[in-house]
N, C-alpha and C positions, 0 to 999 in steps of 0.2 A: 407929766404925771401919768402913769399905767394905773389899773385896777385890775389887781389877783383876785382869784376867787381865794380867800386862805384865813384864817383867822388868827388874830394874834394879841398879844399882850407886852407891856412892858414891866421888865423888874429892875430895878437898877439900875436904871436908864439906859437898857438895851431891851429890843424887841426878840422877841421868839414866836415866830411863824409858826403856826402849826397849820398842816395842810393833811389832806387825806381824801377818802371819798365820801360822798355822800353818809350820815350815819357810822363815820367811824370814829366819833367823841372827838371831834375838835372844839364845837364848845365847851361839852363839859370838863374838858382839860381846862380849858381856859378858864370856866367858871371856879374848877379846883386853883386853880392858881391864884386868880383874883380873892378867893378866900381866905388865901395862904398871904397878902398883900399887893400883890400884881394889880395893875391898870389895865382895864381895855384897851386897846386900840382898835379893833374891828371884829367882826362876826362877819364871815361869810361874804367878805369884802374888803380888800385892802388898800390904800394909797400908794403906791411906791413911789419914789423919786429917787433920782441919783445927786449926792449931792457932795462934790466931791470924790472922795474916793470910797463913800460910804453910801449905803443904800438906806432909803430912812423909809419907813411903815408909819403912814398916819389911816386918820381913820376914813374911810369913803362917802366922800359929802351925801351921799343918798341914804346910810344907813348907818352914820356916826352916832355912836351912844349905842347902838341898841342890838341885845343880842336876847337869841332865842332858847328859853330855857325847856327844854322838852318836856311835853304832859302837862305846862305851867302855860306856856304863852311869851309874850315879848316883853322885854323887859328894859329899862332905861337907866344906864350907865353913866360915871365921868369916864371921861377917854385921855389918852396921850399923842405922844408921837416919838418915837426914839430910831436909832441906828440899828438894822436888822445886826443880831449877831449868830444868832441859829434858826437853822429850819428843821422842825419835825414831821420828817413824813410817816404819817401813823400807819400800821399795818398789825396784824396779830402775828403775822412769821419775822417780827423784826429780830434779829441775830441776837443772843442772849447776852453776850462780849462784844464790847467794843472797845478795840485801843486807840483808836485815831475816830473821827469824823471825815466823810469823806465833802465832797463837794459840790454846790449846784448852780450856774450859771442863771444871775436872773438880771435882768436890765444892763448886762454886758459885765459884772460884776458878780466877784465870786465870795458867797457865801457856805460858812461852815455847815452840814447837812448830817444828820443822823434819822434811821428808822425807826420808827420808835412804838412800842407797845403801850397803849394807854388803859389797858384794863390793869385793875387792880388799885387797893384804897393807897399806895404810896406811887400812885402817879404824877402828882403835882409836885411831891420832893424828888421826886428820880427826875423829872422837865428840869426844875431847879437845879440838882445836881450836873446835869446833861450842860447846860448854858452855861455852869462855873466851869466844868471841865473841857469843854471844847467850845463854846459862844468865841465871837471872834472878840478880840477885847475893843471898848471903846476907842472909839478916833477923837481929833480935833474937834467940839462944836462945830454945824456947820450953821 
């Protein structure tokens, strides 16, 4: 098991990484999502494992459940654990079109990768849309 720094959730029993730097809304995306029905899986800390032919995101024994809601304080969640099928690395220059997703090698295993702009109030349906349209589709349970 590795630990990302990256935060992430599960919809539909696939995870969506979001990663970025510091202060560039990866929780609040995630908080947008999880309000939208998404599951935690981590804040600012990821599980990974290979398992299989699939890379699976659970939560980081040191700070499972709990994510940080800005101006608010900590906050204490249920969590998951699902098969990564997208990563979003947040940026404000992310490319306005995208026809394909491109790709990011993580634990020897390639996941689908998109840039992705997280301002604006339809952030968490464009993440949603983003994962139906390029998320890599579920594998076998492993």
């Amino acid at each position: 098991m590795a630990l990302r720094q990256s935060t992430a959730v599960a919809i539909g029993g696939r995870a969506l990484l979001i990663e970025g730097p510091p202060a560039s809304g990866k929780s609040s995306l995630a908080l947008a999502l999880i309000d939208r029905g998404a599951t935690l899986i981590g804040d600012d800390g990821i599980a990974l494992e290979s398992r299989g032919a699939m890379l699976w995101a659970a939560p980081a024994p040191a700070t499972a459940g709990l994510i940080e809601l800005r101006n608010v304080g900590i906050v204490s969640l249920p969590t998951a654990e699902a098969p990564v099928a997208l990563v979003l690395t947040l940026a404000h220059d992310a490319p306005r079109f995208v026809e394909q997703a491109d790709t990011v090698e993580i634990a020897g295993l390639a996941v689908a990768r998109l840039v992705f702009d997280p301002r604006g109030p339809a952030a968490a349906v464009r993440a949603e849309y983003a994962l139906a349209m390029h998320g890599l589709a579920p594998g076998p349970a492993a």
